[in-house]
C-alpha positions in Angstrom: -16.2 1.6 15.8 -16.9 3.1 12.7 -19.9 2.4 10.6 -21.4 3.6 7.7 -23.9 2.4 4.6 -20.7 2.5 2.1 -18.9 -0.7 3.9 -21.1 -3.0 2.6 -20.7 -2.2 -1.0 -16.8 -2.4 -0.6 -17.6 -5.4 0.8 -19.6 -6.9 -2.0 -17.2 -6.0 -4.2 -14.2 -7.4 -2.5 -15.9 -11.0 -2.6 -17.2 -10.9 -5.9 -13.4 -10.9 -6.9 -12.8 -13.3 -4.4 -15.7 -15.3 -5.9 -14.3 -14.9 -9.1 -11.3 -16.3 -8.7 -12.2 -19.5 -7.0 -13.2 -22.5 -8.0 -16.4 -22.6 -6.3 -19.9 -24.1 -8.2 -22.8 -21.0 -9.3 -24.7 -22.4 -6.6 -22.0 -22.4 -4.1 -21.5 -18.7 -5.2 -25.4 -17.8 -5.3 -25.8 -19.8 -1.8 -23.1 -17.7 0.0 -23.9 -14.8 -1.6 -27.6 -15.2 -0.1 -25.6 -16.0 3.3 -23.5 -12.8 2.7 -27.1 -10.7 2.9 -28.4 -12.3 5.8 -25.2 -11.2 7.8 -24.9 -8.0 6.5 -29.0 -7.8 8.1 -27.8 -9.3 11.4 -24.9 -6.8 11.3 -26.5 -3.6 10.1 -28.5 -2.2 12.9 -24.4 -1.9 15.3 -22.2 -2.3 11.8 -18.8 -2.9 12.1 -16.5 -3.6 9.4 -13.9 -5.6 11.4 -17.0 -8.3 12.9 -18.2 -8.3 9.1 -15.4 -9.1 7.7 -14.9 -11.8 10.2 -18.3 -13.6 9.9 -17.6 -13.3 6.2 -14.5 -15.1 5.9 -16.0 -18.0 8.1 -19.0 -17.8 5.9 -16.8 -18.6 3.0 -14.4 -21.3 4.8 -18.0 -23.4 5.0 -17.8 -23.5 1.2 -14.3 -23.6 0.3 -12.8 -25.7 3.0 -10.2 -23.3 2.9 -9.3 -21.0 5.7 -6.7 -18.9 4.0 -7.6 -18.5 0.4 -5.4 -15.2 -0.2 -2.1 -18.0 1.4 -0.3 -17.6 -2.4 -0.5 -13.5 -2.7 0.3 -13.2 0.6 3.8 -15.1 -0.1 4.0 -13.2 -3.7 3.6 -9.7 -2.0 5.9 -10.5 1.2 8.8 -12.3 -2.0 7.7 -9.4 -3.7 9.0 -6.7 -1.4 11.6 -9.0 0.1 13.4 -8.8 -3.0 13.6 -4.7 -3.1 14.9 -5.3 1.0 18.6 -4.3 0.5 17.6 -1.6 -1.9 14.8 0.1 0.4 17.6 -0.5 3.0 20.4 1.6 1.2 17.7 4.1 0.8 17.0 4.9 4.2 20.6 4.3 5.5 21.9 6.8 2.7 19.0 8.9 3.9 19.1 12.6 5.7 16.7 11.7 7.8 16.7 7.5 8.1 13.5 7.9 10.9 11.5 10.1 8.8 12.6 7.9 5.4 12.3 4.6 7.1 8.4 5.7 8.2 7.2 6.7 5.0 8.3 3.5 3.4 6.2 1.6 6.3 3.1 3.5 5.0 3.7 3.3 1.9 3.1 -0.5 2.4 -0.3 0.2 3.8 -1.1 0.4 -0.4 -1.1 -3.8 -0.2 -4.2 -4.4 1.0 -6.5 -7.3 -0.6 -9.8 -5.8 1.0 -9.7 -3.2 -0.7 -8.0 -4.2 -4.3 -4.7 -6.5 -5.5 -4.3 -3.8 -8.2 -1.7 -1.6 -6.9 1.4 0.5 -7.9 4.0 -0.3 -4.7 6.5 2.1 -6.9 4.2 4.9 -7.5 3.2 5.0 -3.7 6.9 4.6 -2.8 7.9 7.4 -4.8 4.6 9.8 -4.2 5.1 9.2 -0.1 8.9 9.8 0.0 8.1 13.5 -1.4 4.2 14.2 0.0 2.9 16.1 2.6 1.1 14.3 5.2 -2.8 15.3 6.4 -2.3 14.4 9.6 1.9 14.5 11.0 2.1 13.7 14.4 5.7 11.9 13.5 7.7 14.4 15.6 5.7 13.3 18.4 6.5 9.9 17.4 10.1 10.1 17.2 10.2 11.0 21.0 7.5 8.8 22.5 9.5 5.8 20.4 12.6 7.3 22.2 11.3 7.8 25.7 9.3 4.5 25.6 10.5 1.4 27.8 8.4 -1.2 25.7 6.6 -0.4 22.3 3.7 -2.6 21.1 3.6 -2.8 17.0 -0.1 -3.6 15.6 1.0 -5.4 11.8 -1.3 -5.3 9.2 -1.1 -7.0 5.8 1.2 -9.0 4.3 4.0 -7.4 2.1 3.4 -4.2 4.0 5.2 -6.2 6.9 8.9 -6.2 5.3 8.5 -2.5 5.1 7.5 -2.8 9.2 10.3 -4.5 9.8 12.8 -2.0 8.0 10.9 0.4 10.2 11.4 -1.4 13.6 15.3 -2.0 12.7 15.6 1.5 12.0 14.3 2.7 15.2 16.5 -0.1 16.8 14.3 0.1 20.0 15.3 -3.1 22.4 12.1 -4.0 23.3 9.4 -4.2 20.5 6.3 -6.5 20.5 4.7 -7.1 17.1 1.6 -8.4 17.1 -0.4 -10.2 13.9 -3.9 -11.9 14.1 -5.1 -15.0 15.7 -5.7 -16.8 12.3 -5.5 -15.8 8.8 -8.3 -13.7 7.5 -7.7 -11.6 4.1 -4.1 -11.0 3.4 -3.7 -10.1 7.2 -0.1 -11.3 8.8 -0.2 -14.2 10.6 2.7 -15.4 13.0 3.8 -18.3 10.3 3.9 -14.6 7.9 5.6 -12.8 10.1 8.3 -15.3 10.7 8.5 -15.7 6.7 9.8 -12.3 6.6 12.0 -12.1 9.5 10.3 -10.0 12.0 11.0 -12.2 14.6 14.9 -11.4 14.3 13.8 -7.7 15.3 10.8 -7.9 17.5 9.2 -10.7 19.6 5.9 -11.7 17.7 2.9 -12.5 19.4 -0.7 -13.4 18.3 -3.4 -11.2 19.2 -5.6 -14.4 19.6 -8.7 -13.1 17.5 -9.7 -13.8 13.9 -10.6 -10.4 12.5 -8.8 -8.0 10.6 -8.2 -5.5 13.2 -7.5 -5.0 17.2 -10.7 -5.4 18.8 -9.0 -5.3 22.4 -11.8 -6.7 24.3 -11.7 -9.9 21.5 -8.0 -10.4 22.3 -6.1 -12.9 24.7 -5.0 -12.5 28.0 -1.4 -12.2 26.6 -1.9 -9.7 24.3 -4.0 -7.5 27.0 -1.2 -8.1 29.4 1.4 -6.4 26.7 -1.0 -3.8 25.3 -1.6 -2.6 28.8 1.7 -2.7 29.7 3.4 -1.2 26.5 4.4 3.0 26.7 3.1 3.2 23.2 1.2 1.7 20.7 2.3 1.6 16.7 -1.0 1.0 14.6 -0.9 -0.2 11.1 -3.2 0.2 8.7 -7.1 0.7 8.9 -8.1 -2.1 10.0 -6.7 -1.8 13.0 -7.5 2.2 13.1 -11.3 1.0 13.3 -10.9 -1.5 16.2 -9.2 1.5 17.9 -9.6 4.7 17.4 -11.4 6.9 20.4 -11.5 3.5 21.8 -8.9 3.5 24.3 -6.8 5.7 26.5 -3.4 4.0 25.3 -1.5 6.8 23.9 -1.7 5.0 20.1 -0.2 6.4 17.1 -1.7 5.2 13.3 0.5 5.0 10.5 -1.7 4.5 7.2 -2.5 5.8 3.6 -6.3 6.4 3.7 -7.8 3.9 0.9 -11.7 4.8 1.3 -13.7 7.9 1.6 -15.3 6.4 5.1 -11.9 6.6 6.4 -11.6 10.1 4.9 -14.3 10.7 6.8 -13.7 9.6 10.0 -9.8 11.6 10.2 -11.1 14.8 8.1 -8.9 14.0 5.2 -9.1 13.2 1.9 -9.1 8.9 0.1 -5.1 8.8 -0.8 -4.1 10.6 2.3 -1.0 9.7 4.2 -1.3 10.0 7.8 0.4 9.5 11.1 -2.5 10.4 14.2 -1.6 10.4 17.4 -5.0 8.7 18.8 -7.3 11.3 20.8 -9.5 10.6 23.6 -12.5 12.4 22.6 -15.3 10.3 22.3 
């Protein structure tokens, strides 16, 4: 998985906004602050972003009693982005291309991502993907493994983002998609109750992953979900969560969709923060 020093001070900063906007006492904040510290020690020798995030967000529950604290933006982004649905439909129907239009507006919804910030323009990334080159284009590839495939596993990511998924999966109009979301909620990751909200279950069958982190750690997964990602042709990756639970970590022949939001990311893919990219996942390791 990918770890480096700069995770940690996202991190921080992520929670103090978090902290900020709840309700909890200065001590509460101080005490899980303190708790926040002695994770990040436990972690930092084998760091993982994904496992952080995790032990974080059940670090926080213990104070708040709450074990979905972002519930409310999640249904404001998905209401958010189901209201421009008919219009981002005409868009890609009226389209030259409706594949290439259809994908674009799927990463373009990467930009709604509560780990990294809720201040976002979801116009000015729709209209700066529709007309960018991408660092990394493996979407011709794409197209035909999609169009070869037998069964295609879809990895969601965050709420909001999802609507644009599904326009993407009803676009390809493959007949047999999975769609998978996490085992509980954790961020503003899609959860099945999420993914039903928005309809993805009239275009895909949606399954749970059965782990509580914001990514695909395979290994952490259930039987069910092992049984589908082995068996699926192809694998659809959202987002970069899900990129660091996966990439170079399996032999599944895994495509990720994304718009690179840190400079660790960057990194890791040899492109540059803001990036749009579709990777076709290697096996070098």
């Amino acid at each position: 998985m990918i770890s480096d020093y700069r995770c940690f001070f996202c991190f921080t900063k992520a929670y103090e906004r978090l902290l900020e906007e709840g309700t909890l006492s200065a001590s509460a904040k101080d005490n899980f602050t303190r708790d926040m510290a002695a994770l990040y020690l436990k972690h930092c020798e084998r760091f993982s972003a994904p496992y952080f995030s995790r032990d974080l967000h059940i670090a926080l529950n213990k104070y708040t009693n709450n074990p979905d604290p972002h519930r409310e933006g999640k249904k404001l982004s998905n209401d958010l982005v189901l209201a421009m649905y008919n219009e981002l439909k005409e868009k890609v129907q009226t389209s030259v291309n409706p594949f290439d239009t259809a994908l674009r507006l799927a990463i373009a919804g990467n930009i709604i991502d509560f780990a990294v910030s809720k201040n976002y323009d979801l116009h000015a990334t729709i209209d700066k993907v529709l007309y960018s080159h991408f660092a990394i284009d493996h979407s011709a590839e794409l197209k035909k493994a999609i169009a070869g495939a037998q069964t295609i596993l879809y990895l969601g990511d965050n709420n909001g983002e999802i609507v644009f998924d599904k326009l993407f999966i009803e676009t390809v109009g493959h007949p047999d998609v999975y769609f998978a979301v996490r085992g509980a909620p954790v961020i503003n990751d899609v959860t099945l109750d999420d993914a039903r909200y928005v309809g993805i279950d009239k275009v895909a069958k949606v399954i749970s992953n059965g782990y509580d982190a914001p990514s695909t750690i395979v290994e952490h997964c259930s039987d069910e979900f092992r049984h589908i990602f082995e068996k699926a042709d192809i694998v659809i990756s959202k987002g970069q969560g899900n990129l660091e639970g996966l990439l170079h970590r399996t032999q599944k022949e895994v495509y990720f969709m994304l718009m690179v939001k840190c400079n660790v990311i960057a990194d890791a893919l040899q492109v540059n923060k803001g990036d749009f990219v579709v990777k076709k996942n290697s096996l070098e390791r």
